[in-house]
C-alpha positions as CSV (number, residue, x, y, z in Angstrom):
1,X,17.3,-22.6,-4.8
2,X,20.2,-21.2,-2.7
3,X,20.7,-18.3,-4.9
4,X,16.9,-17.2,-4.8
5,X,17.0,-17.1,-0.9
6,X,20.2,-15.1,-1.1
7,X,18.6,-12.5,-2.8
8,X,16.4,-12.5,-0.6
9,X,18.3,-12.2,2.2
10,X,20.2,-9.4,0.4
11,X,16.9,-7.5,0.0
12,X,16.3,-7.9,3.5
13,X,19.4,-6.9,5.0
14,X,19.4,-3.4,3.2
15,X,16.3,-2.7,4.6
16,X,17.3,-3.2,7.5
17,X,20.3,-0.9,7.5
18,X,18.8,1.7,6.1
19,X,15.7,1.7,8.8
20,X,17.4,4.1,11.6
21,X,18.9,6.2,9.0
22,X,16.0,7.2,7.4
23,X,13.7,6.9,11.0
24,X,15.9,9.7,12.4
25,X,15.8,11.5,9.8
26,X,11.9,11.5,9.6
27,X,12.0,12.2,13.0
28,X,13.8,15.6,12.2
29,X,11.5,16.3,9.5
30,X,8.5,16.6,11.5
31,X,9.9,17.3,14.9
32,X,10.6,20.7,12.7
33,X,14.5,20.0,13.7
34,X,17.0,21.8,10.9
35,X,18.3,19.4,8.2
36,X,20.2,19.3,5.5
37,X,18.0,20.5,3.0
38,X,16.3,24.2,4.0
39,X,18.6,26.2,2.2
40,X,16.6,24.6,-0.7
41,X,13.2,23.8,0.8
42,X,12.2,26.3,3.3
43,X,11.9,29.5,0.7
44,X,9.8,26.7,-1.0
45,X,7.5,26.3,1.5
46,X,7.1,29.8,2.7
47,X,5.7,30.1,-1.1
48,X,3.7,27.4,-0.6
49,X,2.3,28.8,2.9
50,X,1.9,32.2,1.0
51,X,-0.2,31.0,-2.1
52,X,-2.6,28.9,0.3
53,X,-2.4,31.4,2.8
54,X,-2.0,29.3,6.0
55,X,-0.1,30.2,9.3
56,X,2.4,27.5,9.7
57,X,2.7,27.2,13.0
58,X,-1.1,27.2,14.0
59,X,-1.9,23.9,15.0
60,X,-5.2,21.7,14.3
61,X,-7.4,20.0,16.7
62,X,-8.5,16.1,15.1
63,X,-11.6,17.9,13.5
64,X,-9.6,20.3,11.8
65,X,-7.0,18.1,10.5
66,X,-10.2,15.8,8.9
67,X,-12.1,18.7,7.4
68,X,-8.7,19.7,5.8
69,X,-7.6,17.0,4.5
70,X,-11.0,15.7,3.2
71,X,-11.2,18.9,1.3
72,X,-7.9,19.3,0.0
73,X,-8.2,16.0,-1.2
74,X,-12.0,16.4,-2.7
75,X,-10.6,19.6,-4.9
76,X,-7.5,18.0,-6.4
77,X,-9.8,14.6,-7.1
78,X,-12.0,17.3,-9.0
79,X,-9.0,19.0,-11.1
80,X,-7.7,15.0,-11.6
81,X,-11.0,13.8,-13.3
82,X,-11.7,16.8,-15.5
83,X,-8.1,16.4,-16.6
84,X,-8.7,12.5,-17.7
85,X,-12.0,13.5,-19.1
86,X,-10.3,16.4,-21.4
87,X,-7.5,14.5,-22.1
88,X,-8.4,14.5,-25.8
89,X,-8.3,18.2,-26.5
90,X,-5.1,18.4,-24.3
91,X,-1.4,18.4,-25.6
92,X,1.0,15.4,-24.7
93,X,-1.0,13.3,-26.3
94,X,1.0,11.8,-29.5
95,X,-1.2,8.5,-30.2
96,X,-5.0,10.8,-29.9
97,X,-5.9,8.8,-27.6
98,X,-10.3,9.5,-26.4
99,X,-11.2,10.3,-23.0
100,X,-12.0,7.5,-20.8
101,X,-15.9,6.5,-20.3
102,X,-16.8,8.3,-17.1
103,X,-16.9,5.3,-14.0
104,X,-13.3,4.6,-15.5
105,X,-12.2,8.0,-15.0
106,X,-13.7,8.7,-11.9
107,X,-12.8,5.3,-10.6
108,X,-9.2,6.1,-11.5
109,X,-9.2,9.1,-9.8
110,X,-10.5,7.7,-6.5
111,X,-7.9,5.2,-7.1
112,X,-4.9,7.1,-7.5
113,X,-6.3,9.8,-5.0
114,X,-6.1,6.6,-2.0
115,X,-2.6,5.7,-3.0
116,X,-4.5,2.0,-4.3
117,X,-4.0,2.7,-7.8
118,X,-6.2,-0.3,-8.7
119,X,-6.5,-0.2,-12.6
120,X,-9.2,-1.1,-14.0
121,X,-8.0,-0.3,-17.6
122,X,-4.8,-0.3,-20.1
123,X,-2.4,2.5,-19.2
124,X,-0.8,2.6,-22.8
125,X,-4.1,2.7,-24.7
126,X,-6.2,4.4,-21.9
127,X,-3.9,7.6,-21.1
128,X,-1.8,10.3,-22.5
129,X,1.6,11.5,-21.4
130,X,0.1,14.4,-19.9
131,X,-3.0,12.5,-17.6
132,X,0.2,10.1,-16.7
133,X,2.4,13.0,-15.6
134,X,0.0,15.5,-14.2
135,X,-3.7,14.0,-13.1
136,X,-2.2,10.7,-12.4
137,X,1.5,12.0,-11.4
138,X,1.0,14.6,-9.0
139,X,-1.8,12.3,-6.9
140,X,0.8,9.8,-6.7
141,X,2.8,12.5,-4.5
142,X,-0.5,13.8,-2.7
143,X,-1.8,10.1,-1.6
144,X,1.3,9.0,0.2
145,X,1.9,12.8,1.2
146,X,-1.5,12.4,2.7
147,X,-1.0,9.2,4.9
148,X,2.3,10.5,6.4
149,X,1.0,13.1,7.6
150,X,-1.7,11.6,9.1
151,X,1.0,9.0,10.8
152,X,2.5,11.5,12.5
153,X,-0.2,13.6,13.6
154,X,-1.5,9.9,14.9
155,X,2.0,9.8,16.6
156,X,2.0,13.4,18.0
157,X,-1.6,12.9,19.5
158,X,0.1,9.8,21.3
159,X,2.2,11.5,23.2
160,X,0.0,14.5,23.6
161,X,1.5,16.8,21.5
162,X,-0.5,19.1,19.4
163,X,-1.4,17.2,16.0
164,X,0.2,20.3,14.0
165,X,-1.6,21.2,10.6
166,X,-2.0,19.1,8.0
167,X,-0.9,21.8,5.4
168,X,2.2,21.5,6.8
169,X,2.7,17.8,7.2
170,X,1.5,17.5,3.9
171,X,3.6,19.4,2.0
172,X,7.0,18.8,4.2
173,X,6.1,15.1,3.7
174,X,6.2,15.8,-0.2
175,X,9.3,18.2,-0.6
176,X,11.3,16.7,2.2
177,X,10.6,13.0,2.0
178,X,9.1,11.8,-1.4
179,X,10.5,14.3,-3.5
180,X,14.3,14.0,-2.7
181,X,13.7,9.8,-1.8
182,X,12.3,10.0,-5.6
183,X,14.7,12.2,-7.7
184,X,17.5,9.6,-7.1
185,X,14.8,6.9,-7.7
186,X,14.5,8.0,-11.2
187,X,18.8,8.7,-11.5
188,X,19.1,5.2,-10.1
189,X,16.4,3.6,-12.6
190,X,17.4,5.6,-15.8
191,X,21.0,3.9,-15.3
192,X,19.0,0.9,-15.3
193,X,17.5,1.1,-18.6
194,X,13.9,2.3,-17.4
195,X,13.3,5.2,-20.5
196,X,12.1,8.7,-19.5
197,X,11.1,10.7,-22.8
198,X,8.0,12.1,-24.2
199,X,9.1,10.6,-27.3
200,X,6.0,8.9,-29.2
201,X,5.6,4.9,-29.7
202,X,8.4,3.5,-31.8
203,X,6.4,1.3,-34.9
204,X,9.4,-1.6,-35.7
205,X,8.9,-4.6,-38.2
206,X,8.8,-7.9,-37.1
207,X,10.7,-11.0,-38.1
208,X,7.2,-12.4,-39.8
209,X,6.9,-8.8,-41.5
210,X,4.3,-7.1,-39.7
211,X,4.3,-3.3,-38.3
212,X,4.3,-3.3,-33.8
213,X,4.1,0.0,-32.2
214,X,6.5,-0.1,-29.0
215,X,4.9,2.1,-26.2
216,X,7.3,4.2,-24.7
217,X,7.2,7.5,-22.1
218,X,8.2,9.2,-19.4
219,X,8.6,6.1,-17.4
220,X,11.3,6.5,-14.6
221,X,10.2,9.5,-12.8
222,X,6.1,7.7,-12.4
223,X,8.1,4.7,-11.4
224,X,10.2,5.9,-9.0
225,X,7.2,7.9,-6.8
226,X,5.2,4.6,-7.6
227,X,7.4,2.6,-5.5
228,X,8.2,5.2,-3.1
229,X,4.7,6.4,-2.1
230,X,3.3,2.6,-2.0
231,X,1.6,3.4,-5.1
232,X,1.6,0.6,-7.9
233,X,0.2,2.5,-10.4
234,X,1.6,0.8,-14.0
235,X,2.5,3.1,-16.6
236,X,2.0,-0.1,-19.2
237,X,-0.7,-3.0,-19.0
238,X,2.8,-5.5,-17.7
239,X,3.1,-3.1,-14.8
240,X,6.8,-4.0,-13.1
241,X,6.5,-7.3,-14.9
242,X,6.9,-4.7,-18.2
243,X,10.2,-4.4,-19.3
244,X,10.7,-1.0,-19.4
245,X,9.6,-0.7,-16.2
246,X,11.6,-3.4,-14.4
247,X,14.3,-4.4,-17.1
248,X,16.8,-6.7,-14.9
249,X,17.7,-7.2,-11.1
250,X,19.2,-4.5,-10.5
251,X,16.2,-2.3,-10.9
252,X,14.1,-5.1,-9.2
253,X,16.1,-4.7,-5.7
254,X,15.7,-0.9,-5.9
255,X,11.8,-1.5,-6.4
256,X,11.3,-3.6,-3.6
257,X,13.9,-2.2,-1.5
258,X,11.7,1.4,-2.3
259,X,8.2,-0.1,-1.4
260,X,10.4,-0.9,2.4
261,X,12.4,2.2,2.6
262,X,9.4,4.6,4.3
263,X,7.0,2.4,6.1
264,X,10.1,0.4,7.9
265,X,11.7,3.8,9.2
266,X,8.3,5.1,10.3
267,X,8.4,2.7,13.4
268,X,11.6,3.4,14.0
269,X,10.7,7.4,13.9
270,X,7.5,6.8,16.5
271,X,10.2,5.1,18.9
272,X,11.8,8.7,18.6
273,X,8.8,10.8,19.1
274,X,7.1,8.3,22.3
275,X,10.9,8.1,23.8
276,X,11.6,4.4,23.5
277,X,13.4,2.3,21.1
278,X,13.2,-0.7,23.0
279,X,9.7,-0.8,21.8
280,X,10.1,0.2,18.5
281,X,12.3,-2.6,18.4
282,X,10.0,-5.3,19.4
283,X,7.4,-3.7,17.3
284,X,9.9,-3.6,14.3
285,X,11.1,-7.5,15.0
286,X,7.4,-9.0,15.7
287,X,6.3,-7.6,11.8
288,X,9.9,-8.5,10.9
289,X,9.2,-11.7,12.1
290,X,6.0,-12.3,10.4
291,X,7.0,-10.3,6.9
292,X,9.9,-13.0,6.5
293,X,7.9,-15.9,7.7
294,X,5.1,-15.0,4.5
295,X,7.8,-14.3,2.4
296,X,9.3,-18.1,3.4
297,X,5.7,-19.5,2.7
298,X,5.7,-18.1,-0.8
299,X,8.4,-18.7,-2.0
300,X,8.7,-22.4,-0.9
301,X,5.4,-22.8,-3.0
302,X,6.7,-21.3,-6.1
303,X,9.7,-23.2,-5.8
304,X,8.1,-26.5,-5.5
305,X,5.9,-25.4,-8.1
306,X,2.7,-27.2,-9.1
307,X,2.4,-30.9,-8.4
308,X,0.0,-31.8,-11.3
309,X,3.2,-30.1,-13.7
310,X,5.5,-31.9,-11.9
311,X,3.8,-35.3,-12.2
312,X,3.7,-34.8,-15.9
313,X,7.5,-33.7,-16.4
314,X,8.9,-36.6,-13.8
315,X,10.7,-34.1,-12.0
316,X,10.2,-31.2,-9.3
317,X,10.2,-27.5,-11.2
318,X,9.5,-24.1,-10.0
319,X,6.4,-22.7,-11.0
320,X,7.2,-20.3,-13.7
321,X,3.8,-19.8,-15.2
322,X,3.4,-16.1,-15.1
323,X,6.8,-15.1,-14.1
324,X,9.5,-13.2,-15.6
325,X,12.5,-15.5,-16.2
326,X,15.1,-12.3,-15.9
327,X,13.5,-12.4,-12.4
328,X,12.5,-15.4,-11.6
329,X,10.2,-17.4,-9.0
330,X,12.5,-16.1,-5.7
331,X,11.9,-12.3,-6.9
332,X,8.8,-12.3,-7.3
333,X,7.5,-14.0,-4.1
334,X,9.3,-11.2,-2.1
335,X,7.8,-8.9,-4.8
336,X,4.3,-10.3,-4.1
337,X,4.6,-10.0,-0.4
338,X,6.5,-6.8,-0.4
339,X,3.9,-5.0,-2.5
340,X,1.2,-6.7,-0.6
341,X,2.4,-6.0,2.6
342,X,3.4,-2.4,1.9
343,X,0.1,-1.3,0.1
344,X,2.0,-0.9,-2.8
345,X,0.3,-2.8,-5.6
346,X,2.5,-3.3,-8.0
347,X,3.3,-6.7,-9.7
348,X,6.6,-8.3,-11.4
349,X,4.5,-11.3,-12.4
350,X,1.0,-12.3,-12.5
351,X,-0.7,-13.5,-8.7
352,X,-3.6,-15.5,-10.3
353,X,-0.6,-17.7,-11.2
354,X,0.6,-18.2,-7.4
355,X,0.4,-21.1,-5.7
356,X,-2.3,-21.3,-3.7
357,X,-0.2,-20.6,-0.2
358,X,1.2,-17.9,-1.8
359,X,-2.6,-16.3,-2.9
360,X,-3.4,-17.0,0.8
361,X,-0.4,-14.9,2.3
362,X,-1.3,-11.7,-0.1
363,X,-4.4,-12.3,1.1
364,X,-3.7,-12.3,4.8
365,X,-1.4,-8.9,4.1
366,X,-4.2,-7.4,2.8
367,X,-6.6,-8.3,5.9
368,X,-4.3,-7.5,8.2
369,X,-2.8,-4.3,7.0
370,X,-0.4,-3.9,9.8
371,X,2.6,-5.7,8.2
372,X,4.4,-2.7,7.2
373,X,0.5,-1.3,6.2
374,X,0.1,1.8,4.0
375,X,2.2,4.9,4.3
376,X,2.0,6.6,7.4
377,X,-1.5,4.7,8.2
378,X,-0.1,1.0,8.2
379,X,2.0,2.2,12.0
380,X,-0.8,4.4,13.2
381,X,-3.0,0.8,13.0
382,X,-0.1,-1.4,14.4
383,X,-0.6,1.2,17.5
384,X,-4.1,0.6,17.1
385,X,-4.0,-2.8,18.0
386,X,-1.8,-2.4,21.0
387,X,-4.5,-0.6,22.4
388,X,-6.4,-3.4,22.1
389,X,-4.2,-5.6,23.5
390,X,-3.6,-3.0,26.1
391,X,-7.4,-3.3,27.1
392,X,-7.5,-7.1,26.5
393,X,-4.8,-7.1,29.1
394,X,-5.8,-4.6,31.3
395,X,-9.5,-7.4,31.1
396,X,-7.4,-10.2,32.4
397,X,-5.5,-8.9,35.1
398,X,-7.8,-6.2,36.3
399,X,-6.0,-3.2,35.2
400,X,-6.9,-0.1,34.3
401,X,-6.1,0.1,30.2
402,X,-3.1,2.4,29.7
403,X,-1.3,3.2,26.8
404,X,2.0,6.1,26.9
405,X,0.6,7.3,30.8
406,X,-2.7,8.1,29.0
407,X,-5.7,6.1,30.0
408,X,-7.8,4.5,27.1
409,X,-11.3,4.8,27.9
410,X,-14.9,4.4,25.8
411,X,-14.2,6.9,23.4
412,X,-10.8,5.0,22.4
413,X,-12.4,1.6,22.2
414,X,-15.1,2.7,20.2
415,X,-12.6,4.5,17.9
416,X,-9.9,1.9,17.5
417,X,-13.1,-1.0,16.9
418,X,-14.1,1.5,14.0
419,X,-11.2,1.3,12.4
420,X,-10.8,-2.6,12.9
421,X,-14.1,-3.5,11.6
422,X,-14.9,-1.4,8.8
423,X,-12.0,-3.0,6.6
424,X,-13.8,-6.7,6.7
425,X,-17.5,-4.7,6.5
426,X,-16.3,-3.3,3.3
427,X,-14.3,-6.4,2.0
428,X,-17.4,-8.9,2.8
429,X,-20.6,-7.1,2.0
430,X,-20.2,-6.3,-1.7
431,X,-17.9,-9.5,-1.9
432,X,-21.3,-11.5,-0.8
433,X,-23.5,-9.7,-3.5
434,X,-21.0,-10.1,-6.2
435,X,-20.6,-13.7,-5.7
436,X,-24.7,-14.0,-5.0
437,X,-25.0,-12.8,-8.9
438,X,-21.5,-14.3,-9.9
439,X,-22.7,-14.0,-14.3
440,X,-24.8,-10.9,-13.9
441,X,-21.8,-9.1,-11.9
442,X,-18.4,-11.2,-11.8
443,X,-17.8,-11.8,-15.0
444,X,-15.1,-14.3,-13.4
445,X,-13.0,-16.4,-15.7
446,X,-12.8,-19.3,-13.1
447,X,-16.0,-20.7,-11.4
448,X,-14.3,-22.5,-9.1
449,X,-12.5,-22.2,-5.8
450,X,-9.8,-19.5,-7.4
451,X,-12.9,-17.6,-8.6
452,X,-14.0,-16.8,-5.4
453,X,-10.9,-15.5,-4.2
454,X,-10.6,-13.5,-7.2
455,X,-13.8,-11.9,-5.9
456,X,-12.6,-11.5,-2.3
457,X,-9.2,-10.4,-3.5
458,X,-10.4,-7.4,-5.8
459,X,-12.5,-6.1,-2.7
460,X,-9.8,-6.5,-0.4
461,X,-7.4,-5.0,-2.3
462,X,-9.2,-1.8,-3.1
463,X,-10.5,-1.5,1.1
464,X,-6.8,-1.7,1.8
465,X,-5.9,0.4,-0.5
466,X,-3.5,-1.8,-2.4
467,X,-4.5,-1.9,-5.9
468,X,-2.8,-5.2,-6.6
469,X,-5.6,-7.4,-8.5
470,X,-6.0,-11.5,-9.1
471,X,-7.3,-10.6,-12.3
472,X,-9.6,-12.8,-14.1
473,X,-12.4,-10.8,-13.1
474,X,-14.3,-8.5,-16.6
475,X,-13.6,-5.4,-14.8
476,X,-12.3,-3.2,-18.2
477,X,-14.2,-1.4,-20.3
478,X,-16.6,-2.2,-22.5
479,X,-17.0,-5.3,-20.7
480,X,-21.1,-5.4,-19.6
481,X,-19.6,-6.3,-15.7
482,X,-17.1,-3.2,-15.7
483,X,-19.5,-0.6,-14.5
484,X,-20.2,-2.6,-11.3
485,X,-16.5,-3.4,-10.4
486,X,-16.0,0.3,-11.4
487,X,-18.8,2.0,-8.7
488,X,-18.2,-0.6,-6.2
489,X,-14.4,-0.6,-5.6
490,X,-14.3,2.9,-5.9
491,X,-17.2,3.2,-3.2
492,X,-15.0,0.6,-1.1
493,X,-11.7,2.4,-2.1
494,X,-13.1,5.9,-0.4
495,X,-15.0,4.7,2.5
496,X,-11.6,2.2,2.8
497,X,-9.4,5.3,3.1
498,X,-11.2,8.0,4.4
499,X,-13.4,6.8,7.6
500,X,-9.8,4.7,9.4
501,X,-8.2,8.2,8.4
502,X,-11.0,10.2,9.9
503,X,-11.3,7.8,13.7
504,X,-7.3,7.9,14.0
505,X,-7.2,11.7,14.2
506,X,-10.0,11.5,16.8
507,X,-8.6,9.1,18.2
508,X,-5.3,11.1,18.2
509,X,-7.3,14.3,19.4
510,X,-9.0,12.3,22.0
511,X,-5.5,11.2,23.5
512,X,-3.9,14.4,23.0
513,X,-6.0,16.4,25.6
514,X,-5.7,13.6,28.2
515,X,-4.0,14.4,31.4
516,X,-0.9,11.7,31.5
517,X,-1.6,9.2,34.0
518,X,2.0,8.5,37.0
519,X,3.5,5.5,36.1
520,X,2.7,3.2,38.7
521,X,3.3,-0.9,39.9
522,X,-0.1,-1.5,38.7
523,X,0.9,-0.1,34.9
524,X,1.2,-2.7,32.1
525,X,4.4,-2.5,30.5
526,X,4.3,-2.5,26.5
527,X,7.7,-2.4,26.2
528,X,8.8,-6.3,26.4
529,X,8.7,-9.4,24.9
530,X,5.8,-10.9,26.6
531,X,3.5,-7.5,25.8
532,X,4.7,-8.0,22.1
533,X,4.0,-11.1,22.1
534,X,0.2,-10.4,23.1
535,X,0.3,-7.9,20.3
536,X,1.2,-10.4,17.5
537,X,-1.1,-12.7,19.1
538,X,-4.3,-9.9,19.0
539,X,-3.1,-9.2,14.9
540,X,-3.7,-12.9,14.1
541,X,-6.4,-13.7,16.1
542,X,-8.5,-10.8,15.2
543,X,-7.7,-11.8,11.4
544,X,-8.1,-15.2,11.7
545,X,-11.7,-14.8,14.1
546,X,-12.6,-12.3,10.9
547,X,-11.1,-13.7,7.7
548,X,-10.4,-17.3,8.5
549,X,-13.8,-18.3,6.6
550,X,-12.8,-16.7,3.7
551,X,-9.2,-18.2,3.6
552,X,-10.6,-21.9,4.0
553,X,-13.3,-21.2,1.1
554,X,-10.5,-19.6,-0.9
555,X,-6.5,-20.6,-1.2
556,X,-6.7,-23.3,1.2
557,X,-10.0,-25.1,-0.7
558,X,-7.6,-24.8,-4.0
559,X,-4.8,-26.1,-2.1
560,X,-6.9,-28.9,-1.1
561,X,-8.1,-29.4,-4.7
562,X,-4.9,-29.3,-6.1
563,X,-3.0,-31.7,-3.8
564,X,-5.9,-34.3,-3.9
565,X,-5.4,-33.9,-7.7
566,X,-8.7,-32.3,-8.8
């Protein structure tokens, strides 16, 4: 027991230290400050500017920024789906693999284009070397690219800056943060032992005599951005459970300290930009505080294990079932919380096998999306929900809502509530009919109280763009049910990204062309511990007050059923 929470703790403490290292640096990125690498990037990007013929330093208003992003991302959807659709008459493709039917294609490019990555198919069998590397590859850079970019222009229209252009922020946010992060990513994981080749399946005989083909490809490099970018796209069917993705501890603590590395440093980079640390701080210890307390939940569980096994063995034992023992039942509760707190997806071991309080704190991640959130988006809707504690306040006390010397009026409020409520209108609705036609549609492997959360758990994962999956649910191909789970999630997977992306740069816009208020006695601090504490208390009332059914009817009914022995 002691040495699981040691790892833990070692995890924890890296991330840590390495939070206002890379937050400055971030910080210098965007604030267009010099840094080490322009004598490599900046002809780069001038070549970049010239080919899409952009001025650089024009800046966007909050419509501008939408309209280009939506369409940048629309076109390289397009290119992405005709390349998994042609796949078959393309080269890298040693095992002749078909195309994909066509909801599986496009539902994997909505996927991968939203930095989900929900997989509703077998990597291996599904995809040649050349959809992994270049359909499937390059949106793994452009999704995260996307949401950094629109985290700082959030953070820029804060302070009211200009929200600069989003050609700019997106490619700086790919060749100075995700591509250098990710290059010693892949170093780091090829000393490992994860394989990087374009070498074709290895066919071996077994110790009964019979022929197995051993899947192997250009592994490190997908991994690396995978883990970086809060990805989770699986280049094999095990994901990071998969050997040659994950094969011992060592690469474990780079994968989870990877998911951290970016989404930690951004708060620590919109201290810089607003001009006070002292709140990024607070803000950084309040989801600190709540990240560790999940991650104490779960792994308690798992290490009490199941107490129907444990009646029939006489003794207490962790609960192994779908764990990898090289990892064990401490890794992969910070694994499950990490990638579900991140946005990240990936899995070291299977979450239908988690105890029930540990299927209740994914689950509260993935409604909550602040704790850490997605790249770039996850801080712009921790800010969110300031400004609503901000107004809450402001309610109470009789103060005029403030937020940065800006004053937050209608047009805020109706913007931030947009972005609150259309994560549990997208989770719920199709959630509801699914589980109204649970044979015609489901297709779920467990009737019970686990089966419902499967349900719930599919649709939250693809609103918050997580791509992380209960499983248990006929979601593949040819399966009769796969077509709906195909249309739907991607459907929730666009509308999950896109219309929070589209109200925080009006939002941003909106705030940027305020006048800033004179601080004054009657302004509400935000920068100590009683404001933060409001803050935590909005996150978890807001998700309780929204999810809270759910939760009872799901995890905590199993628990229930489990402890009563049922």
């Amino acid at each position: 027991m002691i040495q699981g929470f040691v790892q833990i703790f070692l995890t924890l403490f890296l991330v840590v230290v390495s939070v206002p290292i890379l937050g400055h640096y971030l910080a210098e990125v965007f604030f267009m400050h010099k840094t080490w690498l322009d004598p490599v990037m900046n002809p780069l990007e001038r070549l970049i500017y010239l080919l899409i013929d952009i001025e650089p330093q024009k800046s966007m208003t909050g419509r501008a920024y939408a309209i280009a992003l939506l369409l940048s991302n629309t076109a390289m959807a397009i290119v992405a789906f005709l390349l998994l659709m042609f796949q078959s008459l393309l080269p890298l493709n040693p095992t002749n693999l078909g195309m994909p039917t066509s909801d599986t294609a496009l539902h994997t490019t909505i996927s991968f284009l939203v930095a989900a990555d929900l997989q509703h198919y077998l990597p291996e069998t599904t995809m040649s070397y050349l959809s992994q590397i270049t359909a499937l590859g390059f949106l793994m850079f452009v999704a995260p690219a996307t949401g950094l970019a629109v985290g700082i222009a959030f953070i820029r229209g804060l302070t009211g800056r200009p929200l600069g252009n989003f050609y700019v922020d997106l490619t700086r946010s790919m060749t100075r943060v995700l591509l250098p992060l990710a290059i010693v990513s892949t170093v780091l994981l090829m000393l490992g032992g994860v394989p990087e080749t374009l070498a074709v399946p290895v066919n071996l005989t077994t110790l009964e005599g019979a022929t197995q083909a051993i899947a192997r490809g250009p592994i490190a490099h997908f991994e690396s951005i995978k883990m970086l970018g809060e990805n989770g796209g699986a280049f094999f069917g095990g994901n990071s459970a998969h050997p040659f993705e994950n094969p011992n501890g060592g690469t474990n603590l780079l994968q989870v300290v990877s998911m951290l590395l970016i989404p930690t440093a951004l708060l620590y980079t919109y201290g810089i930009f607003i001009g006070n640390l002292k709140q990024t701080r607070l803000l950084f210890w309040m989801v600190f505080a709540i990240f560790v307390i999940l991650i104490g939940v779960t792994a308690i569980g798992e290490y009490q294990g199941n107490p129907a096994v444990n009646a029939l063995l006489g003794s207490q034992q962790p609960n192994l079932e779908g764990k990898e023992v090289r990892l064990g039942w401490a890794e992969t509760a910070l694994f499950a919380i990490t990638t579900t707190a991140t946005m990240t997806g990936s899995a070291n071991g299977m979450f239908d096998s988690l105890m029930p309080s540990g299927g209740f704190c994914a689950l509260l991640n993935l409604f909550l999306q602040v704790i850490w959130g997605a790249m770039g988006t996850g801080t712009a809707s921790l800010v969110v929900y300031m400004f609503l504690a901000v107004f809450l306040t402001g309610l109470i006390v009789g103060r005029t809502p403030e937020f940065l010397g800006r004053k937050i009026e209608k047009r805020e409020i109706t913007l931030a509530s947009v972005i609150i409520l259309i994560h549990p209108v997208l989770i719920l609705l199709p959630s509801a009919i699914t589980l109204a036609f649970p044979d015609q549609l489901a297709g779920m492997s467990n009737p019970g109280f686990h089966g419902f959360t499967q349900v719930i758990y599919e649709y939250a994962s693809a609103a918050a763009g997580n791509g992380s999956g209960f499983e248990g649910l006929a979601d593949t191909q040819p399966a009769p049910t796969a077509l709906w789970w195909n249309l739907t999630t991607a459907l929730t997977l666009w509308m999950g990204r896109f219309i929070p992306i589209i109200a925080l740069l009006l939002l941003a816009d909106s705030l940027s062309c305020k006048q800033p208020v004179p601080t004054s006695i009657a302004t509400l601090n935000t920068d100590n511990k009683l404001f933060t504490s409001v803050t935590a208390a909005t996150i978890l009332i807001l998700g309780a007050l929204t999810f809270f059914p759910v939760l009872v009817l799901g995890p905590v009914a199993e628990a229930f059923q489990i402890a009563i022995g049922r």
